[in-house]
Structures are given as C-alpha cells and as structure tokens.
N, C-alpha and C positions, 0 to 999 in steps of 0.2 A: 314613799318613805320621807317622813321630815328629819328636819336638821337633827331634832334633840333622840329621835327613834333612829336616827344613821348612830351617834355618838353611844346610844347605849347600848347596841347591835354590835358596832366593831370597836368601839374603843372605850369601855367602862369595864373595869377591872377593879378587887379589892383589894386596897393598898395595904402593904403590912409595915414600913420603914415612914410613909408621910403621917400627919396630924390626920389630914384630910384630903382627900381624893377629888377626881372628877366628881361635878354634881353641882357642888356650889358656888360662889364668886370668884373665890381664892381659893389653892391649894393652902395646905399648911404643912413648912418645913421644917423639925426641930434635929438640928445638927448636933453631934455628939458634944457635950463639954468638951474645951477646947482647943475646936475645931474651926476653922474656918467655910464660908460657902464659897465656893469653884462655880462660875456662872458664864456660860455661855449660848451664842444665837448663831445659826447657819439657815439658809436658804438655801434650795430647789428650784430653778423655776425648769419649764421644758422647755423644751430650746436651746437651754444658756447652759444647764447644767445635765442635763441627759435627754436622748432622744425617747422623741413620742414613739410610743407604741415598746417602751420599754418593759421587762418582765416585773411588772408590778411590786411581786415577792420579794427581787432583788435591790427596787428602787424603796421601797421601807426600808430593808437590811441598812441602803448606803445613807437616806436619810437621818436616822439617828447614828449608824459609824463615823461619818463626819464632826455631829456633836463629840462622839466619844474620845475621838483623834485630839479635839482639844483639852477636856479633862485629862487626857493623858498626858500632852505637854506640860499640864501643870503638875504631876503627882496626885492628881485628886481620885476620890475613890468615887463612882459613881452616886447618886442615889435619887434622882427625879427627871420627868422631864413633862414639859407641855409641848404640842401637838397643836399649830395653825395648816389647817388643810383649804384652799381654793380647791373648789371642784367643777367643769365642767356640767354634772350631771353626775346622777345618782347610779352608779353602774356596781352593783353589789357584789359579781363574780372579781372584779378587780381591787374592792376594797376588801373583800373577804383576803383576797392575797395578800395586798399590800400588807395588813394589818398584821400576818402573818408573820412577812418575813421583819416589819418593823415590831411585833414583840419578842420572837423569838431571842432576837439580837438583844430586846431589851430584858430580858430573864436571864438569858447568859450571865449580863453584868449586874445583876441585882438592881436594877434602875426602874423605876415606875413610871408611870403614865398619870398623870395627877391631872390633868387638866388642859383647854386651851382654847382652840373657834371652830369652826368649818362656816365654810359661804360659798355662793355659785360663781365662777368665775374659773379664768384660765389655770390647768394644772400647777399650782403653786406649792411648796409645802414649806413651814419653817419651823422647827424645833427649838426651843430654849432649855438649855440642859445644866441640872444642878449638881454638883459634887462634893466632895470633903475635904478637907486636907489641914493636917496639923498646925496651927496660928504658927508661921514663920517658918515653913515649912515648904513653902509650894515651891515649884519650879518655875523660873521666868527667864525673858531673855533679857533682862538686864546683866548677870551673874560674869559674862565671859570674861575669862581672865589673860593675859598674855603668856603663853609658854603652855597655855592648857591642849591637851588635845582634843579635836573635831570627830565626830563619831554621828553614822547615820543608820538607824534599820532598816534590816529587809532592802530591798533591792530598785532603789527608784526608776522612772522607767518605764517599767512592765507596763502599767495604764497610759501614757501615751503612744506605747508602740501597739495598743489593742486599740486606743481612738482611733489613730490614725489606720489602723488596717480596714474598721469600720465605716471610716471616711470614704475607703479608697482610694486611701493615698499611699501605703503601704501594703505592698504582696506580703503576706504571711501564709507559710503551710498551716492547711485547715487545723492540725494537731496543736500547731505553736497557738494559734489563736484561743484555741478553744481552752488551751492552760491560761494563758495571758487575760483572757476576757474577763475573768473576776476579779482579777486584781481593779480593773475599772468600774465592774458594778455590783462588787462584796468586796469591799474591801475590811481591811483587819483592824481595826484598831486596837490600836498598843497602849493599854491599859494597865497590863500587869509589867510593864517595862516599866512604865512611868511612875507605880509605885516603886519600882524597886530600883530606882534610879532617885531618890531620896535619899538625900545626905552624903552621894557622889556626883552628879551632874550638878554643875555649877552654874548651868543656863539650857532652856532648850524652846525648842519650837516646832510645831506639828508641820509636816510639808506638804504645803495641800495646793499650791500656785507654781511648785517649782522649788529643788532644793536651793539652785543658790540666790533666785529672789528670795527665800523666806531665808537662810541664812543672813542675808543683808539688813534685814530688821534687826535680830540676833549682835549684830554688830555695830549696828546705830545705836540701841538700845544701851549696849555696853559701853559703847566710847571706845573701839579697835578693830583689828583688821582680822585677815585670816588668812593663809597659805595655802590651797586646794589639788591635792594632786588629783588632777581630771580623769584620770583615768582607773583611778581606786572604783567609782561607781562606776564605770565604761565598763570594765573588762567581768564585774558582776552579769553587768545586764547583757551583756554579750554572750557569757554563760549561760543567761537562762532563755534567753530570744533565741538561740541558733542552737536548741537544743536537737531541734528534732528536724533535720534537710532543709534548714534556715541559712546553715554557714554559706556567707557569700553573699546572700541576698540582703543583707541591711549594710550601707555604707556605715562608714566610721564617723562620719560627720554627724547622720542621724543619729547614732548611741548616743555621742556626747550629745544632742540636741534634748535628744527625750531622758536621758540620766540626769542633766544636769539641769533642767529649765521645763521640764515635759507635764509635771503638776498632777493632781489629783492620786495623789499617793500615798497619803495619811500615813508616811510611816515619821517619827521621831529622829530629828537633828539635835545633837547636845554635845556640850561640852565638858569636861572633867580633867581634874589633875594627871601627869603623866603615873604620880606614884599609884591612883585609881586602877590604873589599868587592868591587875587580874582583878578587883572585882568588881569592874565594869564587865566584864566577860563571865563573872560569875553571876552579875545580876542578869546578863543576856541570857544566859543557859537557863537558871531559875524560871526565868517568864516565858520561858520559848522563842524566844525572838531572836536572830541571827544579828547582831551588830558589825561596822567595820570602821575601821578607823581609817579617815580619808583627809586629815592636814591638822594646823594647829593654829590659834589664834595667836596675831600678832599684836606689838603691839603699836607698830604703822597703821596706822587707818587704810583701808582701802581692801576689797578681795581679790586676794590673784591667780590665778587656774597656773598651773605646773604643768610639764610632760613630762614623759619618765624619765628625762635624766633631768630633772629637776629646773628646766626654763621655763621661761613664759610661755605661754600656749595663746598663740591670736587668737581672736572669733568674739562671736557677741551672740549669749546666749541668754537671751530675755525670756523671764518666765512672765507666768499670764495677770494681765492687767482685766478688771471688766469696763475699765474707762480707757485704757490706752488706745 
C-alpha cells in the first residue's frame, strides 16, 4: 500500500464545516464572521509520550484529546484538524484502529480531518488543530486577577498514578488501575467547560505537564502570585485512588506528587471572580464537568502551597520538563 492509497484508505473523509478537505495542497478554512482562528500543534512521539505497543484505538483517541485540551483552554469551539503521521511500516490492522479511535473523538466534537503528511520513520504523530472563538473572547492566561479565585477540573492525578503503576513503580489493585488507566490513554477533554466558561473565567490554562507547573505560566503571564491549598486536589485524588482496597497503600507524599506536578491530565486550571462563583458551578454542571476551587490569586508574586490549617507546606514539587 502507498503513501496516497494509506491516506485515502484511513484518513479521507468528506468535509462539511472546511472550504476544502484532504486531497489538495492546502486545506481551506472559513470561520464564522466575527470570529476569530484558535490554533494549535501537539506531538506524540513513542517512548516520550506513550509506550510501544500501546492500544492503537486509544492512542488516536489521546492524540487529537490533547489538541482539543488546548482549544478548550481557550474557549474555542472546535472545527479542523491536520494529521502528520511517521510510520514505521504499513501495518493496516493497527491503523484501521488508530484511525478509529482518532475520528470517533473527532466526530464527537464536530472537528474534521482536512489534511496533512505521512512518511516512514519512527512512530511519530502530530496534530495541528483549528478552532473558533468570538474576536475578544478567548481565554488566556494573561487574565488572572488578585483576589480572583483558582479553580481546577476533574481530578488531577489519576494519570500519573496509572503511569507510575504501569512503570512498576506503584502497587495498584488490579480494579483501581483499570478505572485509573484511561484517565492516562482517553483522556477527556473539556471543551464544553471551556465554552462555557466564556465571560467568567478571567484566565486559564490546559494541564498537561502538571498543575502547578502549568499554573506557573498562568502567573507569569499575568504579573501575580497564588495561594494553593495542597490538599483541595490531595484529598480528591485520594478519593478516587483508594477507592477500591487501595486505602493505605499510596503514601501521602505520592498524592501530593502526582495531584500537584504528576501531568498528562488535560483537565482545565482558571481563574474567576469570587462574585462568579455560583455560576462557575453552573457553568461546571451545564458541561458535565466537576470543578473545585483550590486557592486565589495574589497579588505577591510567587506560588505557595498551604496545609490545612493554612501554612506553608515544604516540598518541591516539579512538574515535567522534556529538557530538564
């Protein structure tokens, strides 16, 4: 099978939202009057970002969720994506899958497939994904304000305490793992959070390195600091790791390791006024998405983790660098 008979085999579909589809040089994208384009690029490689011999289906799914994780940061509403694939070798059982679980994902969100490469070479993939959002509208992290509160989705976490089980660096009961697992290779992205956190969140940022590395952009960005009580997302991930004959077996150092620094979580960090607040929980209910409120921005520069009775908490808890 050739390059152009692999791409019209598994990935040539008919567009109904682009000008112009797979097939020719360029896609072509015409955004609503307006609107603004939401544009982002993520990579795959194997090794770095998921292990070989991973379930194909699942690795599409998480290749474009990561795109989507960032549209959501911004408020943007889906609507394209191009598809660079390195391929080893032509293995058709495994791209009939991939392709699977990467359009299903992409149908979900009304997103297309418009275009992009394939070549032979090491398992690579990388997505460049387009969106929409109202001209002065989007979400960023410049926004944070002092006195605002801090608020993160869903439960971070959960994907580093399934690496690390997968590592074998972490006993998990087989049960825990196997709820835990997709958090690491399906994970969800919060799309319809991100819309509807439009013209309440006043800054935000996708967490995909670690919540309080990526909060730390968020703060740079802004010019301020933040108050973090450590154990708002601790005593979550505690709840859902020790759900099932877990209790005991994860220290308390590990929770805060992988809650607060543990990465690949794509769930949404933002900030919003205190007066926000019920309908920041109205707009969490509306999307499905579980939000919690875990500190406030200051406006001292600096971020500083709290314990429950409100001190400083030592520890140094670095999220992930790919050059550190």
């Amino acid at each position: 099978m050739g390059e152009f008979d692999l791409i019209a085999r598994f990935f040539t579909r008919p567009v109904r939202r682009a000008a112009l589809g797979v097939g020719d040089d360029c896609a072509l994208l015409a955004p609503a009057p307006g609107m603004q384009l939401a544009v982002s690029s993520d990579m795959l490689v194997e090794g770095r970002h998921f292990f070989a011999g991973v379930d194909p289906a699942a690795l599409g799914h998480k290749a474009l969720a990561v795109n989507l994780s960032d549209l959501a940061a911004c408020g943007a509403r889906p609507l394209a994506f191009t598809l660079a694939l390195a391929l080893p070798r032509v293995d058709e059982p495994w791209l009939e899958a991939f392709a699977r679980g990467l359009l299903a994902l992409a149908d979900e969100h009304g997103c297309e497939l418009v275009g992009g490469d394939t070549t032979q070479g090491p398992l690579n993939i990388c997505i460049t994904i387009f969106g929409e959002v109202p001209a002065g509208q989007a979400l960023l992290r410049s926004g944070a304000q002092a006195g605002h509160d801090i608020y993160v989705s869903g439960t971070p976490g959960e994907a580093r305490l399934a690496l690390d089980a997968l590592r074998g660096q972490l006993h998990l009961p087989a049960a825990t793992l196997a709820r835990l697992r997709p958090r690491l290779e399906r994970p969800t992205p919060r799309v319809a959070l991100g819309l509807a956190l439009r013209g309440l969140a006043t800054s935000a940022i996708d967490v995909s390195d670690g919540l309080l590395g990526d909060l730390g952009h968020v703060l740079k960005a802004s010019g301020v600091g933040a108050d973090i009580d450590a154990f708002a997302t601790t005593d979550l991930l505690a709840s859902s790791a020790c759900h099932e004959s877990a209790t005991g077996q994860i220290d308390q150092n590990t929770l805060l390791q992988c809650a607060l620094a543990g990465g690949d979580d794509y769930e949404l960090a933002f900030s919003a006024a205190p007066a926000q607040r019920g309908a920041v929980q109205a707009a969490a209910a509306a999307s499905g998405t579980p939000v919690t409120r875990i500190g406030r921005i200051t406006q001292e520069p600096g971020l500083r983790l709290l314990d429950r009775a409100g001190q400083a908490l030592q520890g140094r808890f670095a999220s992930f660098d790919h050059f550190a």
